[in-house]
C-alpha positions as CSV (number, residue, x, y, z in Angstrom):
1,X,61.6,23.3,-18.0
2,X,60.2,21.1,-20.5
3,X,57.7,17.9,-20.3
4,X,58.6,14.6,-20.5
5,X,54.9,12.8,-20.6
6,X,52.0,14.2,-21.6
7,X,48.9,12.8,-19.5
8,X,45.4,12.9,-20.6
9,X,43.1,13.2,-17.6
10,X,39.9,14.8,-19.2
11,X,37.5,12.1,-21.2
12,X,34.9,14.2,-22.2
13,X,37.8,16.1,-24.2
14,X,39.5,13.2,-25.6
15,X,38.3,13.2,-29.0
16,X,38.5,17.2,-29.7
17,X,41.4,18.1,-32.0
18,X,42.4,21.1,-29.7
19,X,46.3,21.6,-29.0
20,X,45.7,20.7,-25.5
21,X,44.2,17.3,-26.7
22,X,45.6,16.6,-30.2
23,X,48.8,18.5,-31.0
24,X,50.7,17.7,-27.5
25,X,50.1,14.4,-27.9
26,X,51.8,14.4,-30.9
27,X,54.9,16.3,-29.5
28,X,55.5,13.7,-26.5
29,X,54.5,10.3,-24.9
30,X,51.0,10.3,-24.3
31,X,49.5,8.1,-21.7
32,X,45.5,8.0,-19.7
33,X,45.4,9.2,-16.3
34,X,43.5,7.9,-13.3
35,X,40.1,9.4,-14.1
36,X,40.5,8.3,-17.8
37,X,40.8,4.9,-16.7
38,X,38.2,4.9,-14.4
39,X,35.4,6.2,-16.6
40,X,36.7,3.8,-19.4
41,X,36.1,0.8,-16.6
42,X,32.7,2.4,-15.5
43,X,31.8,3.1,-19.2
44,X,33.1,-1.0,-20.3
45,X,31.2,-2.8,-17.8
46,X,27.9,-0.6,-18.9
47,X,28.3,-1.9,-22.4
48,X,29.9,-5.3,-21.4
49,X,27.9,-6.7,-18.1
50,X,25.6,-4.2,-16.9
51,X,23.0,-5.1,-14.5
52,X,19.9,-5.7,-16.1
53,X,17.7,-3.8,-16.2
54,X,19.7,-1.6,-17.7
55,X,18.3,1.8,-19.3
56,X,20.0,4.0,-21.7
57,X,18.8,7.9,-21.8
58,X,19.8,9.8,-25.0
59,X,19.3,13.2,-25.6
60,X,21.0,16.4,-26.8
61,X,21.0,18.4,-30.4
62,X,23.4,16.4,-32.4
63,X,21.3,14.3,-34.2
64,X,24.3,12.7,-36.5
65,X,26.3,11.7,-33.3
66,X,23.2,10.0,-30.9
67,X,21.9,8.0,-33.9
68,X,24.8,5.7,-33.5
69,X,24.8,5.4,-29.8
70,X,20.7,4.6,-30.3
71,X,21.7,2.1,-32.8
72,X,24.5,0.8,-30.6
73,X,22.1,0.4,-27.3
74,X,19.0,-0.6,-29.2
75,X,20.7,-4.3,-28.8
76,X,22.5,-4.1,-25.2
77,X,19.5,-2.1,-23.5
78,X,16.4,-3.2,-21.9
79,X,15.2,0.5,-22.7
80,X,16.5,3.2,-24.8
81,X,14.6,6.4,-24.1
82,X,15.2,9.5,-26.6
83,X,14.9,13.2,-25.9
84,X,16.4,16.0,-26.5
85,X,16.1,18.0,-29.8
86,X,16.0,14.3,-31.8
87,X,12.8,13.9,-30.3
88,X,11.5,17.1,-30.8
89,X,12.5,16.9,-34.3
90,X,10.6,13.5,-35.0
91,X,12.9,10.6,-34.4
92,X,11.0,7.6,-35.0
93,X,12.0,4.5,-33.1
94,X,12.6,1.1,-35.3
95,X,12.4,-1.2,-32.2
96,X,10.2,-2.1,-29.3
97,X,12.6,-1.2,-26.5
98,X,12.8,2.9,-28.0
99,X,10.7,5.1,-26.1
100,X,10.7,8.8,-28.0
101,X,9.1,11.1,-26.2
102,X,5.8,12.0,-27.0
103,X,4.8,15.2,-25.7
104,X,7.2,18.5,-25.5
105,X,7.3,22.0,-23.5
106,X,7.3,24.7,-26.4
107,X,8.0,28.3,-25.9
108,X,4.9,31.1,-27.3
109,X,7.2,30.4,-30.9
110,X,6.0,26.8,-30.8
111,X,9.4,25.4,-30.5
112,X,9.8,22.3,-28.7
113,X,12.5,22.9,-25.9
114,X,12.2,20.3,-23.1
115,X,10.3,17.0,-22.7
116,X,6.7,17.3,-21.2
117,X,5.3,15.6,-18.2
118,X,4.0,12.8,-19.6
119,X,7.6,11.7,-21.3
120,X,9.4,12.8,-18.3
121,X,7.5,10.4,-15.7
122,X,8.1,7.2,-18.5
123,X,11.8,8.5,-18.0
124,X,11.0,8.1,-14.1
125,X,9.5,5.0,-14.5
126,X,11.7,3.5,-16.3
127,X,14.5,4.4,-13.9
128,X,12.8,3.1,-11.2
129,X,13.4,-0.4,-12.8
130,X,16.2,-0.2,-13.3
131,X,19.8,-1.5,-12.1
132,X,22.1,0.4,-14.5
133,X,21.3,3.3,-16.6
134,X,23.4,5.2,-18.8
135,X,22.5,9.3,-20.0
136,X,24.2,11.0,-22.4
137,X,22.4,14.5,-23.7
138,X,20.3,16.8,-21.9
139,X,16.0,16.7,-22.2
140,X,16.3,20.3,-23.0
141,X,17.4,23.5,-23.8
142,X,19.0,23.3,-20.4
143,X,20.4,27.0,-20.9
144,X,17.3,28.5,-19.7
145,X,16.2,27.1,-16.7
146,X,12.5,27.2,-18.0
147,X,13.1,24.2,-20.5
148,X,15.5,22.2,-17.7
149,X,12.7,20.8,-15.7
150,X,12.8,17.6,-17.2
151,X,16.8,17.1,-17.0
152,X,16.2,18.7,-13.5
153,X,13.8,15.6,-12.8
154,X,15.8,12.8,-14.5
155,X,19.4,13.9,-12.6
156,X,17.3,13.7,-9.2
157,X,15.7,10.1,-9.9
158,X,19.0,9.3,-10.7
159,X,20.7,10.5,-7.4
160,X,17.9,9.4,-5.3
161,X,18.0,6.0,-6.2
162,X,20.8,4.1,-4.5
163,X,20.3,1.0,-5.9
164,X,21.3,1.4,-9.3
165,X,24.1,2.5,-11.2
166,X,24.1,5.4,-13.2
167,X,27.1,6.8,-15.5
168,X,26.7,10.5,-16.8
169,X,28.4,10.5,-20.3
170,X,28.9,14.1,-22.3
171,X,30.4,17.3,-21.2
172,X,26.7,18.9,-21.7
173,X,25.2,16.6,-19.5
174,X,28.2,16.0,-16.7
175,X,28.5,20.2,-16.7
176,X,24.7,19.9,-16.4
177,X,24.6,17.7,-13.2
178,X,28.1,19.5,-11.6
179,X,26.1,22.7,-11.7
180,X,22.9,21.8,-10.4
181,X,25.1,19.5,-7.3
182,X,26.5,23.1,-6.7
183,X,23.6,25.3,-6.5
184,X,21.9,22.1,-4.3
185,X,24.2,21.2,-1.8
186,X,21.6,18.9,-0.4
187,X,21.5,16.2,-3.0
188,X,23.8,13.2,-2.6
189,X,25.2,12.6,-5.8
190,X,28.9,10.8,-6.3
191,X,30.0,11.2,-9.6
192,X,31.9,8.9,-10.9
């Protein structure tokens, strides 16, 4: 049998040039599916009309891919906070409304692979505040559980707190929060 339409139905894959992204798509109609469209809508309205206050949380390794998105937010954000490797590498905030966090969990090396206590309860704070808050990038080096606590800590204030609106943006960070739903059946998260 062969295909007639081609539907997309994985955002966080969208812009990869894989064959099961890129070269189908090429080969027959493409269209979005449902949970395309939806995050789309959710991620719109965040940029658009988000409740204020609205927080952004950016973290992650890829330096040359957040510093747009920090650039992007630093005008439609009450509060940007940055983590992740950028922090620990130095990022240096050119407005007000940047937090960078300012003290780090190292390993006996003296790398810097998580945010510290001090950053992680501003994080807190600040989502306690808020009425929308967009994350995209993990605090830490998430693969060992050591240097999670702070992502641990963030995607808990974030479920616990019904009154806002939170979207999860990046495959490292939605993979993140799906695995630690899993392995805590307890928490009541909807993902959207």
């Amino acid at each position: 049998t062969h295909a007639s339409l081609f539907v997309q139905d994985g955002f966080a894959v969208t812009h990869r040039a894989h064959a099961s992204t890129d070269a189908i798509a090429k080969l027959l109609p493409a269209v979005a599916g449902l949970l395309v469209e939806k995050e789309v809508t959710m991620l719109q309205k965040a940029i658009e009309t988000p409740d204020h206050p609205f927080t952004v949380i950016i973290g992650g390794a890829k330096v040359s891919d957040k510093q747009p998105l920090i650039q992007k937010f630093t005008s439609l954000a009450d509060q940007v906070l940055v983590g992740g490797k950028i922090a620990a590498d130095g990022y240096e905030a050119e407005s007000p409304n940047i937090y960078v966090a300012e003290d780090f969990d190292e390993n006996t090396d003296g790398a810097r692979l998580d945010i510290g206590p001090v950053s992680t309860m501003k994080f807190v704070e600040s989502i306690q505040n808020a009425k929308t808050v967009l994350w995209n990038g993990v605090l830490g080096f998430v693969e060992d559980p050591t240097y999670a606590t702070a992502s641990t800590i963030i995607a808990k204030a974030l479920g616990e707190n019904s009154h806002l609106t939170s979207i999860i943006c990046g495959g490292d960070t939605a993979g993140f929060v799906e695995n630690l739903i899993s392995e805590n059946p307890e928490l009541q998260y909807s993902l959207i």
